[in-house]
N, C-alpha and C positions, 0 to 999 in steps of 0.2 A: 284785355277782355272786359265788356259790358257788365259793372257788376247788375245791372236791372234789368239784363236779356234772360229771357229762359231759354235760351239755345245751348247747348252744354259748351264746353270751353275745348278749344282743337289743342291737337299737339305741342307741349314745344318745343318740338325740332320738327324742321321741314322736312318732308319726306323727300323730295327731290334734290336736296341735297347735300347727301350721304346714301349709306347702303339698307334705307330701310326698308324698298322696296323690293330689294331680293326673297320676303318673305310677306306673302297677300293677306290679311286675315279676313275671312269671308261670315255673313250672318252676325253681324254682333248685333245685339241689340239693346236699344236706346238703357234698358232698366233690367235687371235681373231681381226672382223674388228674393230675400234671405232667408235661410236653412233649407237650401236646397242647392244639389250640385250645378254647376253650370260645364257645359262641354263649350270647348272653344275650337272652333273650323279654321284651317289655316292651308296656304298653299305655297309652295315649293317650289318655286321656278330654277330655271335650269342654269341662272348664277350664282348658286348656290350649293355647295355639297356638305350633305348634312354628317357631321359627327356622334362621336357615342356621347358626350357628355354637355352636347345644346339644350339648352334649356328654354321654358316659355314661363313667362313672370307675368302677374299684374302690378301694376306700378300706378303710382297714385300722378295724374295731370301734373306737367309742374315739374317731376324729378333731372335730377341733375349728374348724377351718377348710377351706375348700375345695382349699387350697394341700394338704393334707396325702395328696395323692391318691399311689397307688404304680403306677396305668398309666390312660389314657383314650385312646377314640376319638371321630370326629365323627358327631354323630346322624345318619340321612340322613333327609329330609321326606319325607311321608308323599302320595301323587300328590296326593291331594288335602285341603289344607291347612284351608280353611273348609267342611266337611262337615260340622261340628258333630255330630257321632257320635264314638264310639272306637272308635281305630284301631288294627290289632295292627303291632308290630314288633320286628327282630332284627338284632342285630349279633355280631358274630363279634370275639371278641382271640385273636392269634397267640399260639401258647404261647410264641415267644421273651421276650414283653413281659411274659408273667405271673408272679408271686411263685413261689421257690420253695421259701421255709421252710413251717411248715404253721399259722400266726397264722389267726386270723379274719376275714376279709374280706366287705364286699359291695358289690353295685350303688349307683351312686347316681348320677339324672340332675337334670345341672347346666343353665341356660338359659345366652342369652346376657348375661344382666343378672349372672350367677355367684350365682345362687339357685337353692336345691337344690328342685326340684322330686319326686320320688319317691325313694326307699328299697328295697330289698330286706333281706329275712332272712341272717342272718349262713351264711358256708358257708368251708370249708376246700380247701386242695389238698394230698392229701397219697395216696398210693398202695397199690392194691386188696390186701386182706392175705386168708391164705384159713384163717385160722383157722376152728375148730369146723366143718372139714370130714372127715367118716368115708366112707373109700372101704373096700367089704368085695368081696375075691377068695376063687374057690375053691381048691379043690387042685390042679385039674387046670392051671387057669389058670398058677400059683404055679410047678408044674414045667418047665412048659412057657416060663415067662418064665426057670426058672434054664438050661434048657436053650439056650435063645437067646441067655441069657448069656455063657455057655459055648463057644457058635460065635462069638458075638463078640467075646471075649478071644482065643482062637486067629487069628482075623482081624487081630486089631487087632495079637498078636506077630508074624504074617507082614509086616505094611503096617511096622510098625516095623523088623524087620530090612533089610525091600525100600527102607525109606527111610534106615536109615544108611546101604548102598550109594551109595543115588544121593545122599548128601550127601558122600561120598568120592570119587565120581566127580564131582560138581559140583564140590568144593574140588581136585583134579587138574586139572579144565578150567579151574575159573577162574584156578590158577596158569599154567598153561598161556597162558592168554586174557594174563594179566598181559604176562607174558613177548612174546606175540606185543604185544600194545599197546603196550611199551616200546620194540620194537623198531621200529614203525609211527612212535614217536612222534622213534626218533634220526631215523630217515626222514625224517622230514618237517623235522625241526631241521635235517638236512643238504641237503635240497631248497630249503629260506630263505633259509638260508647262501650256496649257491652264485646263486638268483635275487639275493642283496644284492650281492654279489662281482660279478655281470654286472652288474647296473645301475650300479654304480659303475666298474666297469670303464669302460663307456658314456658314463657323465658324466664321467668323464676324458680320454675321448677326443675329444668333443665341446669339454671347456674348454680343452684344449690346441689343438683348433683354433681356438676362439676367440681364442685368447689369441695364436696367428698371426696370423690377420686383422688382430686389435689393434696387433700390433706391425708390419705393413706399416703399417698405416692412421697410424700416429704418425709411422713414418717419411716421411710422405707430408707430415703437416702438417707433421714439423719442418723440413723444407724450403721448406714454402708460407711458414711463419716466417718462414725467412731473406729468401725473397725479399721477404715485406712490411717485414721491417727495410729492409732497402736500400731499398725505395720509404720509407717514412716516414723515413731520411733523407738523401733526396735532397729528401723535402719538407718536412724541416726547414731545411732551409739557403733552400729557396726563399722560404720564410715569414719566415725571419729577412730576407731579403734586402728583402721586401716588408713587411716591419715598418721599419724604417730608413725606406724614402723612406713608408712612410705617419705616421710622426714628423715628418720634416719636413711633409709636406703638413698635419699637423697646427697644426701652428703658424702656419703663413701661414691657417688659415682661421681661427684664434682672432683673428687680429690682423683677417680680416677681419666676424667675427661683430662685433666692436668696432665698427667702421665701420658696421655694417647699425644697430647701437643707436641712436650718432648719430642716423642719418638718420630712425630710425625716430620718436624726441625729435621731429625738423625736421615731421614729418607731423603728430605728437600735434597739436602747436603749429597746426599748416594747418588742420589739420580741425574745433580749437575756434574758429579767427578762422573757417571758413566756415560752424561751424555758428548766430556770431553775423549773419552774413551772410542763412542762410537764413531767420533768425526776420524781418527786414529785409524780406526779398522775400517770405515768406508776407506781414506787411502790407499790400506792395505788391500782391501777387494779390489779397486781396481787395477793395482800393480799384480794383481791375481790372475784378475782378467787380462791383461798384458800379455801378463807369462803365460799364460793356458793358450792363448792365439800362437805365439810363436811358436807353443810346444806343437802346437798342431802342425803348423810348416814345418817345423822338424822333424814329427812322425811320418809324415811326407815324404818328404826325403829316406825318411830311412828305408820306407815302403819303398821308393826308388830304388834307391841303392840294393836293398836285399834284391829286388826283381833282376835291377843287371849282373849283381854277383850269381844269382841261381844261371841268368841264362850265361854267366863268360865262363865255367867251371873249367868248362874244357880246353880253354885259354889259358888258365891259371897254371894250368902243367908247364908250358911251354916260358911261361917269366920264372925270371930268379926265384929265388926262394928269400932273400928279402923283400920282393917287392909283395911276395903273399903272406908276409908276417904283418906286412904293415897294413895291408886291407883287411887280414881278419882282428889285426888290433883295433882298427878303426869301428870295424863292426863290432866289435867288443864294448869299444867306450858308446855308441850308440844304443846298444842294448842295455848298458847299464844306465845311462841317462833318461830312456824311457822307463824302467825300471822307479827310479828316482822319482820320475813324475806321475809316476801310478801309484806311489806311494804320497807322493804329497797331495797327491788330491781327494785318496782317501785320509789325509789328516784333515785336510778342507773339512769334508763331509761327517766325519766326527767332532768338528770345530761346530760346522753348524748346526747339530743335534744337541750340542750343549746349550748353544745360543738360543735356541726355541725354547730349552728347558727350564731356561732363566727369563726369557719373556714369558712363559707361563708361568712363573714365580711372583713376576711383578705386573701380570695382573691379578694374581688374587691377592700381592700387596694393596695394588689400585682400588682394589673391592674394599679393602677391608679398612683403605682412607673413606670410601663413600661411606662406609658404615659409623664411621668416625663421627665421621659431621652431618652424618643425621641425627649421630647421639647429641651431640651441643645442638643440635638445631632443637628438640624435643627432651630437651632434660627437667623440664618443667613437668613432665608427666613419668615418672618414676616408675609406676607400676608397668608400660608399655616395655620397658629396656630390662637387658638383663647383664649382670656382671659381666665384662670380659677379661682374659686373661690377657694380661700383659706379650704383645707380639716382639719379638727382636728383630733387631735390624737385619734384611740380609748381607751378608759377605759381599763384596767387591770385585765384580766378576767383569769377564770382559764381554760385550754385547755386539755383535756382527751387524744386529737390526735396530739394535734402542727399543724404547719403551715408548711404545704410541701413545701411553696415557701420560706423561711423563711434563708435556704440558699443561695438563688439567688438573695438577694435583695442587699446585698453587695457588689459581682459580676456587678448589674446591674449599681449601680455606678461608678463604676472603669472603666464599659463600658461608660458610659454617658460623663466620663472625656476627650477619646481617638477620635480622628479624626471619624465622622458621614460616612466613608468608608469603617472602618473595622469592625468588628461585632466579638464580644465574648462570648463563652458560657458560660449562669450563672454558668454553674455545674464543669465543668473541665476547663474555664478560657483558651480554646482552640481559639484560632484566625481564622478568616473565611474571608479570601482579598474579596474584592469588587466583582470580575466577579464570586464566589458561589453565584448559584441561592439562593433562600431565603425558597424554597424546600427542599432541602439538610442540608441549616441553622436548619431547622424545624424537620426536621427528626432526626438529632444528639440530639435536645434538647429533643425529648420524647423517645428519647435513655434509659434517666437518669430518667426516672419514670415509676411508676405502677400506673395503672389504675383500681382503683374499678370494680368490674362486676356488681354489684347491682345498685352505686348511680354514678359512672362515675369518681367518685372523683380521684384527682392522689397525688402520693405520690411520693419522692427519692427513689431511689434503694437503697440507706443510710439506711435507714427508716425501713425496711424490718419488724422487729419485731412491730415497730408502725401499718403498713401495714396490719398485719396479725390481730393481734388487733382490728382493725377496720373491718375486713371482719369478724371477730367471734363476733362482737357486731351484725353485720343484721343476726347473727345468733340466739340469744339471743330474736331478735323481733317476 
């Protein structure tokens, strides 16, 4: 380009070849003024489909990339987009956003892909100059303008004198004004003043009341003080007084937790010779059961046999007379053998009214071991416990069912031995810390047992075959 042409400087990029004629820009002109909008006219031709995010740029003559833009707005679409015709359109840039040195600038519409679709001719902003203008007046005109002149320099020395006045008079009032607002303003610093002085006044008057109430009110309690001194100690001396005999009552129960251990040994010992006892008599039950089966095939039989003797009577004439000694011998020694067995099973059934009598013996044995070892569990607290009398060993009996507690009583000692906090199940020696409710303690332990549905009675889940045992004896009653 001619730096000494004043022709502006074209493009640089050819428009014929690339895509920048797909987009016409129509009306540009040479110069726009600055601070003022400019709208820019452009057309649409029908190689072209315009998107939502095309844009139209001014770009400084010269540019090389699309970055190099100095203001842009967003195209707007055209109503109807695939009408394969051209389309006219115009957008508007505020003068805020436009250049305001006076370089060379033009249009340039950009798509959404950031390819430049159309070009404009280069133009300027720079402002309207009125050179190589001849304005021609006459004489009359010329006098007539010096005369209007001339009234209004007279005017304009009245306004001027009339306005140093009233800036004299303004600078008077507004010292004046000073004066009055200084003095508005002690006013109001001594009106603050005195509201801060009463309110504080106020709140002294108030804290000093308060601060009476507070001191009745202390004196109040330092008297409730004293009196609860004296009461606490009057009931320190009672405590001590009750501390002494519950030292001694300590000791007498140590000496007899000792005695309850013994005895408790003397049971271990009873409960393993009866639990060798009950493995004895379960044998015994079932050779019981044995013989109660056969006996029944035998009573059978005899039913039989009476039936055919009632109905052969009449036959019985016509045989020997030994051969009918020997059938009613026969029925003889059957009568007495059921006989026999009506009598052993009411021994049975007296057998096992004792045996229940003695499993209810040793569970209030069982109780009164739980009671045991709660006492060693809380022997630290003396006054909660009370003497007991020495229990004797029961007698040595023989057991049909055993003793369902019988395993837990071993358990219970090993408990008895361990800190009165933690708590162990008889049955599976499972540990239960302190904060388990005693609910839960309760419900794991009848975990481990069956419960009779006739007499309530329980038994271990161990036990099962003893269990069943005994729910076929209330069958038998």
């Amino acid at each position: 380009m001619d730096e000494t042409s004043d022709e502006p400087p074209t493009s640089a990029v050819l428009l014929d070849s690339c895509h920048f004629s797909q987009v016409v820009f129509n009306n540009v002109e040479k110069f726009y003024v600055p601070g003022r909008d400019v709208t820019c006219y452009y057309t649409l031709t029908q190689n072209i489909v315009p998107r939502k995010k095309d844009r139209v740029g001014i770009f400084p003559v010269g540019w090389k990339t699309i970055q190099e833009y100095y203001t842009f707005t967003w195209a707007p679409l055209p109503n109807d987009i695939h009408s394969g015709s051209a389309v006219q359109q115009q957008i508007q840039f505020k003068a805020y956003y436009l250049p305001k040195d006076e370089e060379y600038y033009q249009f340039c519409y950009v798509d959404q892909d950031g390819v430049v679709r159309g070009a404009s001719v280069p133009f300027q902003f720079k402002a309207e100059t009125e050179d190589d203008i001849l304005v021609v007046t006459t004489q009359g005109e010329v006098e007539e303008i010096e005369l209007r002149n001339k009234k209004l320099c007279k005017e304009n020395e009245e306004l001027k004198a009339s306005c140093a006045s009233l800036q004299k008079q303004n600078i008077d009032l507004q010292e004046e004004l000073n004066k009055t607002q200084e003095l508005q303003n002690s006013l109001e610093s001594l009106r603050s003043n005195t509201e801060k002085l009463q309110l504080e006044l106020n709140s002294l008057r108030k804290e000093n009341k308060h601060l009476k109430e507070l001191d009745d009110r202390r004196e109040a309690e330092l008297h409730q003080l004293k009196e609860q001194i004296q009461n606490v100690t009057s009931d320190k001396e009672h405590l001590e007084t009750r501390l002494k005999t519950a030292l001694g009552r300590t000791d007498q129960l140590q000496s007899q937790v000792l005695n309850y251990e013994k005895e408790v040994e003397n049971l271990s010992r009873v409960d393993r010779d009866k639990t060798e006892q009950l493995e004895s008599l379960k044998e015994e039950n079932r050779q019981l059961r044995m013989t109660r089966a056969q006996q029944k095939e035998r009573n059978k039989e005899v039913e039989h046999c009476m039936e055919y003797l009632k109905g052969s009577k009449g036959k019985l004439s016509l045989c020997p007379s030994h051969c009918l000694q020997n059938e009613q011998q026969q029925t003889h020694d059957l009568m007495k053998e059921l006989e026999e067995k009506k009598c052993l099973l009411q021994i049975l059934y007296g057998k096992k009214k004792e045996v229940d009598a003695e499993n209810q013996k040793l569970r209030e044995e069982n109780e009164l071991l739980r009671h045991l070892s709660q006492t060693r569990g809380v022997s630290s607290f003396p006054d909660v416990l009370q003497p007991q009398a020495p229990v004797p060993a029961p007698p040595v009996e023989v057991l049909l069912f055993g003793n369902p507690y019988s395993a837990a009583e071993a358990n219970l000692e090993a408990e008895a031995e361990g800190p009165a906090s933690i708590r162990k199940c008889p049955m599976c020696d499972e540990v239960f810390p302190e904060h388990i409710e005693t609910s839960q303690y309760e419900d794991h332990v009848q975990s481990h047992l069956l419960e009779c549905p006739l007499c309530s009675e329980t038994f271990e889940k161990s036990d099962k075959q003893v269990f069943d045992d005994h729910v076929f004896c209330h069958g038998l009653e």
